[in-house]
N, CA, C and O atoms as a DFTB+ gen file, in Angstrom:
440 C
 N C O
     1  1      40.909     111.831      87.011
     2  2      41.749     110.652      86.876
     3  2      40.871     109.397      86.906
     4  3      39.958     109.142      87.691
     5  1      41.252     108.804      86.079
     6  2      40.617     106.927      86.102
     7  2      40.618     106.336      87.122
     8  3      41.698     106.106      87.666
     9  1      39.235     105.844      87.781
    10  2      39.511     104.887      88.551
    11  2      39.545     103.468      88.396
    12  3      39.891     102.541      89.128
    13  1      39.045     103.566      87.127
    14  2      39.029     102.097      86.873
    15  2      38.822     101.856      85.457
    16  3      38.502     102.829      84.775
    17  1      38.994     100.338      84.712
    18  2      38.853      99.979      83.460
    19  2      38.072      99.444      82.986
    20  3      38.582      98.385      82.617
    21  1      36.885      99.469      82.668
    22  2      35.527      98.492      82.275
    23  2      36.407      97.318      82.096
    24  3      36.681      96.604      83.061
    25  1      36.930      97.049      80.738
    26  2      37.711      95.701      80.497
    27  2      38.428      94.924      81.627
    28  3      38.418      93.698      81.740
    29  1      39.167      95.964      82.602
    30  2      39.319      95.152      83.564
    31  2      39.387      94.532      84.456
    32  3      40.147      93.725      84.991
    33  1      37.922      95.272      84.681
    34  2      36.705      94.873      85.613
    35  2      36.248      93.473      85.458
    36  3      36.296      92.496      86.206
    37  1      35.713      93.701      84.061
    38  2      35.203      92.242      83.867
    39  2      36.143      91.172      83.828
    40  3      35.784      90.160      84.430
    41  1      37.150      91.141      83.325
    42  2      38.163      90.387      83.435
    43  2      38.326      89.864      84.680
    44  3      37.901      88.731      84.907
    45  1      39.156      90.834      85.969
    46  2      39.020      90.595      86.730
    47  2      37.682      89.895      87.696
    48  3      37.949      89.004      88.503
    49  1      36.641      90.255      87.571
    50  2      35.572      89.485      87.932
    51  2      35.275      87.924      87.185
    52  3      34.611      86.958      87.561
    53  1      35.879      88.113      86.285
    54  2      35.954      86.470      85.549
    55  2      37.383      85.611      86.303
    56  3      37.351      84.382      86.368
    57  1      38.490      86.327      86.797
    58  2      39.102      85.960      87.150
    59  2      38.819      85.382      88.446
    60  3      39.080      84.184      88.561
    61  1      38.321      86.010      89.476
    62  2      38.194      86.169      91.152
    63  2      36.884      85.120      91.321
    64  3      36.627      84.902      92.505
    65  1      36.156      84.546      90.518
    66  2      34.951      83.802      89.967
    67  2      36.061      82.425      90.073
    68  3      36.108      81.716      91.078
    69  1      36.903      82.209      88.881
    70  2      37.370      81.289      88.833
    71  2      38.311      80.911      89.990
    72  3      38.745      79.762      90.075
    73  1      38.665      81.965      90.974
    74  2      39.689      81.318      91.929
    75  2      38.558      80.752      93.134
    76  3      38.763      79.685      93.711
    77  1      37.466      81.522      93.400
    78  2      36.457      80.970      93.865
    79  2      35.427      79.288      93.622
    80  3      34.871      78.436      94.314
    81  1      35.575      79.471      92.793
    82  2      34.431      78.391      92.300
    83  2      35.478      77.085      91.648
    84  3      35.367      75.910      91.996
    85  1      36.574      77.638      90.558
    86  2      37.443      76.197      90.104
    87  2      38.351      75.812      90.915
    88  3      38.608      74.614      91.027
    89  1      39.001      76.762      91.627
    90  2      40.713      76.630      92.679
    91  2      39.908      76.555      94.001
    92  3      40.553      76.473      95.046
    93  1      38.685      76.575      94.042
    94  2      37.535      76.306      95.849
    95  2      38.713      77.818      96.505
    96  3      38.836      77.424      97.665
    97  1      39.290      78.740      96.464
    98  2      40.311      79.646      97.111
    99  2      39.018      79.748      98.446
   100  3      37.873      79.300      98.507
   101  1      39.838      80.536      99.376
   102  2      39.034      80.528     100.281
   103  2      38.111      82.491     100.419
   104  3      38.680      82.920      99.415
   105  1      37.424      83.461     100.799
   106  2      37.080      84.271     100.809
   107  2      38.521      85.306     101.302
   108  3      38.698      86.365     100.699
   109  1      39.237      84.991     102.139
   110  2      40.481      86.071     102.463
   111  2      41.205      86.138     101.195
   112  3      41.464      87.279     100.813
   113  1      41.799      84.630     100.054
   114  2      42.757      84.270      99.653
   115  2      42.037      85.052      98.451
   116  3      42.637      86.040      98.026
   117  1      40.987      84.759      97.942
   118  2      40.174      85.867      96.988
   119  2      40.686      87.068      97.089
   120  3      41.621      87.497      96.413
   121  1      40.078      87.663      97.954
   122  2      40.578      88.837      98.541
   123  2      41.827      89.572      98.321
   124  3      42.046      90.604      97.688
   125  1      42.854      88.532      99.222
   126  2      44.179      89.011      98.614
   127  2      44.684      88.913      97.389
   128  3      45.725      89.526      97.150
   129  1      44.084      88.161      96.408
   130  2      44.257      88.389      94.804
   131  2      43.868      89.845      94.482
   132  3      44.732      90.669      94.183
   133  1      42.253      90.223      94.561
   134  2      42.070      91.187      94.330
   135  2      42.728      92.316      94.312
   136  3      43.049      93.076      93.399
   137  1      42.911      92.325      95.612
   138  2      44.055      93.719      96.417
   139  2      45.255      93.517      95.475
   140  3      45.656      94.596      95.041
   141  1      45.862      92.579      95.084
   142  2      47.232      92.771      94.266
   143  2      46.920      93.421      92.754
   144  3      47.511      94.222      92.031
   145  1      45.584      92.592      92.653
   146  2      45.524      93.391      91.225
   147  2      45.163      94.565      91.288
   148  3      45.251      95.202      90.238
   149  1      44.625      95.288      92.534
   150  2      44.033      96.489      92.213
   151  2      45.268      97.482      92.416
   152  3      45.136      98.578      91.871
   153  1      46.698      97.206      93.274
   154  2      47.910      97.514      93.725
   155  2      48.387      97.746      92.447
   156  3      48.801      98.859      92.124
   157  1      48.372      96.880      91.751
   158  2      48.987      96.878      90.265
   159  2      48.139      97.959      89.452
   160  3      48.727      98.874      88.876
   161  1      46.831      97.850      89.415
   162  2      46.533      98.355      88.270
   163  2      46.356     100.210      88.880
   164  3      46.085     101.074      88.047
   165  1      46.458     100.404      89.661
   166  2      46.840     101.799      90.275
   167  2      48.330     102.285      89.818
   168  3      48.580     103.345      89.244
   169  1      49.022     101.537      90.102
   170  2      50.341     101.634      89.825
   171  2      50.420     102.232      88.607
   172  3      50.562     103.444      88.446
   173  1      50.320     101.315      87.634
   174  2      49.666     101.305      86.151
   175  2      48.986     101.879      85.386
   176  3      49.086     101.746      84.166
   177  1      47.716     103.038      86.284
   178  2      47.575     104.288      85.749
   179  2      46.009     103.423      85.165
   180  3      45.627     103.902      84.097
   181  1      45.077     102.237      85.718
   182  2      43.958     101.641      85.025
   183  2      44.254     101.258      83.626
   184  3      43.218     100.893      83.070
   185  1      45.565     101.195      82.654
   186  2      46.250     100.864      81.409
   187  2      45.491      99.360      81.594
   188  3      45.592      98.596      82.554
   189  1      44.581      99.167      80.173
   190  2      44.210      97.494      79.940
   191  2      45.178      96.782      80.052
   192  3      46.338      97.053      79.742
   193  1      44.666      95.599      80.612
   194  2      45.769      94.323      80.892
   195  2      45.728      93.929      79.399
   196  3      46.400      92.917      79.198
   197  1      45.275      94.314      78.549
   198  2      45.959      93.906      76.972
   199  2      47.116      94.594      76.563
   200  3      47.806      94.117      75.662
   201  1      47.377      95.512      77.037
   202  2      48.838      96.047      76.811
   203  2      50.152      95.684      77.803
   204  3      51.186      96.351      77.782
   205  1      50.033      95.031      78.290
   206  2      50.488      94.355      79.760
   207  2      51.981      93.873      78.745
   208  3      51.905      93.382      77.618
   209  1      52.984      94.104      79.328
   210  2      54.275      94.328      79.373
   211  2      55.023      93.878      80.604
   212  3      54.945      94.376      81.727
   213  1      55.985      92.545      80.095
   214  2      56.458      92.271      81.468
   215  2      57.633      93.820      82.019
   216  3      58.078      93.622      83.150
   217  1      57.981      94.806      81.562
   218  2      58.607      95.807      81.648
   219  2      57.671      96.243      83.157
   220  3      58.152      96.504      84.260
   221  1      56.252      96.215      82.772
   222  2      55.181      96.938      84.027
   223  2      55.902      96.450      85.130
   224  3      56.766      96.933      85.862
   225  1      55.078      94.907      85.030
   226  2      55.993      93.912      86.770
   227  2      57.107      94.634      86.786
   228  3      57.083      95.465      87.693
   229  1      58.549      94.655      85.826
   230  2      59.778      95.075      86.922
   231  2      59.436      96.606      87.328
   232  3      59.721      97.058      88.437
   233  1      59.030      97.080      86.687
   234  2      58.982      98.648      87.632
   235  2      58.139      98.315      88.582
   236  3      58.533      98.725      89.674
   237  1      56.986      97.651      88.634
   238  2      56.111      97.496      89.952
   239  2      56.338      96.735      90.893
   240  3      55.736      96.641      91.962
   241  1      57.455      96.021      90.413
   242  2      58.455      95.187      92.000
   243  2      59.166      96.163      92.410
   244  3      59.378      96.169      93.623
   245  1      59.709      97.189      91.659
   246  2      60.584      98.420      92.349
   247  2      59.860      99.055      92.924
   248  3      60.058      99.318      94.110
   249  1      58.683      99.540      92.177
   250  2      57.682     100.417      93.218
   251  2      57.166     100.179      94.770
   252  3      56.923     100.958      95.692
   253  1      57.103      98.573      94.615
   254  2      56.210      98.015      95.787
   255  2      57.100      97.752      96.598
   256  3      56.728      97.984      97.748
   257  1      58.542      97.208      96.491
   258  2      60.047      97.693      97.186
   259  2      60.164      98.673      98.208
   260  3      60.560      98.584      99.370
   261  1      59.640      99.844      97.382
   262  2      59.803     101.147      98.366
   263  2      58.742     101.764      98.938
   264  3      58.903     102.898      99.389
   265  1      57.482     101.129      99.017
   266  2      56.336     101.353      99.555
   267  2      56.719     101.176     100.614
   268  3      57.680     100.447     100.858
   269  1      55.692     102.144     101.954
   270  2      55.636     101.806     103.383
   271  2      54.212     101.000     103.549
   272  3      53.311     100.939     102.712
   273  1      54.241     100.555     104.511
   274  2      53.284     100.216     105.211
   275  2      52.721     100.847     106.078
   276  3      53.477     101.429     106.855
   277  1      51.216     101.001     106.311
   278  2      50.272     101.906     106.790
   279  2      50.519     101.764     108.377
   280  3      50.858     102.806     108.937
   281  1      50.435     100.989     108.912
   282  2      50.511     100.865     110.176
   283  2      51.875     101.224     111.045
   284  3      52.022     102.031     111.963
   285  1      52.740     100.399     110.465
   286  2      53.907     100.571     110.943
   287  2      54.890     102.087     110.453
   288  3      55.727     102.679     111.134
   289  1      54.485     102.351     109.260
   290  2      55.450     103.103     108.451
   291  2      56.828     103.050     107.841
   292  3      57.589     103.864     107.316
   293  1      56.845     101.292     108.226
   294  2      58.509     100.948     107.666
   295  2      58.128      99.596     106.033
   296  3      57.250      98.826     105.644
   297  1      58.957      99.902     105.794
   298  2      58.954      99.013     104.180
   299  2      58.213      98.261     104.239
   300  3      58.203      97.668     105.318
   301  1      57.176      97.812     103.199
   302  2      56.508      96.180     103.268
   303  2      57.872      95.126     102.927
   304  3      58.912      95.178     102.270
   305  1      56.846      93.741     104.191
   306  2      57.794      92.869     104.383
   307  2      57.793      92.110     103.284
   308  3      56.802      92.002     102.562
   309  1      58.984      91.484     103.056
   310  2      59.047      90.119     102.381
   311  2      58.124      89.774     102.308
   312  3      57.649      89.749     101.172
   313  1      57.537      89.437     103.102
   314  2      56.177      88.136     102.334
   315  2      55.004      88.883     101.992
   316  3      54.023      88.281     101.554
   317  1      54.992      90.211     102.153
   318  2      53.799      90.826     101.236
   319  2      54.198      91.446      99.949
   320  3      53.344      91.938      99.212
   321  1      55.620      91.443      99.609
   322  2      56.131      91.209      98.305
   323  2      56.023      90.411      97.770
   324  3      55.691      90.489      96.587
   325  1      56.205      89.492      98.255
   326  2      56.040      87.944      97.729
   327  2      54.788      87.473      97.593
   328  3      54.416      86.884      96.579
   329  1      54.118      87.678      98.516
   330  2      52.195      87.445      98.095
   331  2      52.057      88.362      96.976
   332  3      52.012      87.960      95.814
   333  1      51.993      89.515      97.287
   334  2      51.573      90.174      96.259
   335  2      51.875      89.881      94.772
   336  3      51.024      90.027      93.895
   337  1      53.128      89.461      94.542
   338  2      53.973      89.086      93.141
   339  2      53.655      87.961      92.988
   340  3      53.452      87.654      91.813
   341  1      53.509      87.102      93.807
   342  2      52.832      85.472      93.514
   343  2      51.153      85.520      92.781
   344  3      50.902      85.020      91.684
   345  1      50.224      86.163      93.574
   346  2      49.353      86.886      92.558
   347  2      49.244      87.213      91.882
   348  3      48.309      86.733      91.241
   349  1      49.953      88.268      91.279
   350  2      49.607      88.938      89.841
   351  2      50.545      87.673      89.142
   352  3      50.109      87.083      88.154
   353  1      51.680      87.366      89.660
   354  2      52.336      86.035      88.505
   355  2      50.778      84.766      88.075
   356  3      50.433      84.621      86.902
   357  1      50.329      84.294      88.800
   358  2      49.352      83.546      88.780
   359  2      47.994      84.109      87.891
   360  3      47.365      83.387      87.117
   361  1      47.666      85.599      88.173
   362  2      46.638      86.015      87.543
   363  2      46.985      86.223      85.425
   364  3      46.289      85.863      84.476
   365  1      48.367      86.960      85.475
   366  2      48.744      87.103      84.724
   367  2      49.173      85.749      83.294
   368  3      49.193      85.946      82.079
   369  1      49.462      84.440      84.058
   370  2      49.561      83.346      83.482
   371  2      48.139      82.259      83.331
   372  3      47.904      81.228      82.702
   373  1      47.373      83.150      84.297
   374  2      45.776      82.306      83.994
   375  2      45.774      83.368      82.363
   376  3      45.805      82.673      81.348
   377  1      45.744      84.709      82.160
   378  2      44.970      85.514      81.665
   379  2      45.784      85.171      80.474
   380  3      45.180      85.276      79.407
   381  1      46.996      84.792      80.418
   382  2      47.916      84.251      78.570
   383  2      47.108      83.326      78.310
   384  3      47.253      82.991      77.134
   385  1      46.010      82.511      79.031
   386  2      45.176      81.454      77.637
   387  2      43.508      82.460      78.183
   388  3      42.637      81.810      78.762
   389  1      43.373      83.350      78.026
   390  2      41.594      83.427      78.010
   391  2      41.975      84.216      76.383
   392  3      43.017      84.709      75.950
   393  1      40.777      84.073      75.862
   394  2      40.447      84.421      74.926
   395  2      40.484      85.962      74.338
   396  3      39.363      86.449      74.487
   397  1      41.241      86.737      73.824
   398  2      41.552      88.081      73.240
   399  2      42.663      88.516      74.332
   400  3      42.599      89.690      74.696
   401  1      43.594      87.769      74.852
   402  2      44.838      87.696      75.756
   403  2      45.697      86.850      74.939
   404  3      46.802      86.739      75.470
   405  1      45.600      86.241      73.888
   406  2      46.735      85.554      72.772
   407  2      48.033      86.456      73.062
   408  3      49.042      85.897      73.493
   409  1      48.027      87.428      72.901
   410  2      49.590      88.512      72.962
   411  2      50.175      88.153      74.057
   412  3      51.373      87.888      73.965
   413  1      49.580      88.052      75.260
   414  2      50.565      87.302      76.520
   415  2      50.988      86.148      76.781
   416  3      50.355      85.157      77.145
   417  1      52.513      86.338      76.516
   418  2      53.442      85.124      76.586
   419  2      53.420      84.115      78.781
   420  3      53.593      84.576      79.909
   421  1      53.197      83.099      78.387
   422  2      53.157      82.969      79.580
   423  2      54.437      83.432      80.655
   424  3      54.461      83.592      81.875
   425  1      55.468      83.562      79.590
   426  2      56.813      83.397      80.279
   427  2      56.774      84.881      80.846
   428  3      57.329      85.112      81.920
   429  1      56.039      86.029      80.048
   430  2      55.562      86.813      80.808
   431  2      55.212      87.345      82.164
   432  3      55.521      88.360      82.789
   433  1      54.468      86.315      82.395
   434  2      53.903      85.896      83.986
   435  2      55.104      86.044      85.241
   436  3      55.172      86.576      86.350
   437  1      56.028      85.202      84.312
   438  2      57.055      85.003      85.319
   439  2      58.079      86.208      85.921
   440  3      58.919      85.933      86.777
């Protein structure tokens, strides 16, 4: 099984660059970008973010819905739904203007 996507590796490393260095993000807030995208792209089976379908997000808000949490073993809370989905919304609406990402509608994002 895939662990990962060359393409969206680099991507992502162009991404996590720019939340670092243009948005100043701080080293945790990095971080927790990462982790959402890597949440997602597990989910997702490593599928290039060029085929990216807002259809993915709603099944992966259902998925992440019924996830437990490691520690506790009861549902993730609200606000790590909400972080998490605030992330990929943000990553996903940076990635509708980079260059060979034309196909993603920003409204997408949303």
């Amino acid at each position: 099984m895939t662990k990962h996507n060359a393409q969206n590796e680099r991507i992502k490393r162009k991404y996590l660059a720019y939340l670092k260095e243009a948005k100043r993000y701080s080293e945790p807030s990095v971080d927790a970008a990462a982790k959402a995208l890597s949440r997602f792209e597990a989910y997702n089976r490593y599928k290039d973010f060029k085929a990216y379908h807002f259809e993915q997000a709603v099944a992966f808000k259902r998925h992440l819905a019924e996830q437990k949490a490691k520690r506790s073993g009861e549902k993730l809370s609200k606000a790590t739904l909400h972080a998490t989905l605030t992330q990929l919304q943000k990553f996903f609406f940076w990635l509708a203007g980079q260059p060979g990402y034309k196909n993603l509608n920003y409204s997408d994002a949303d």
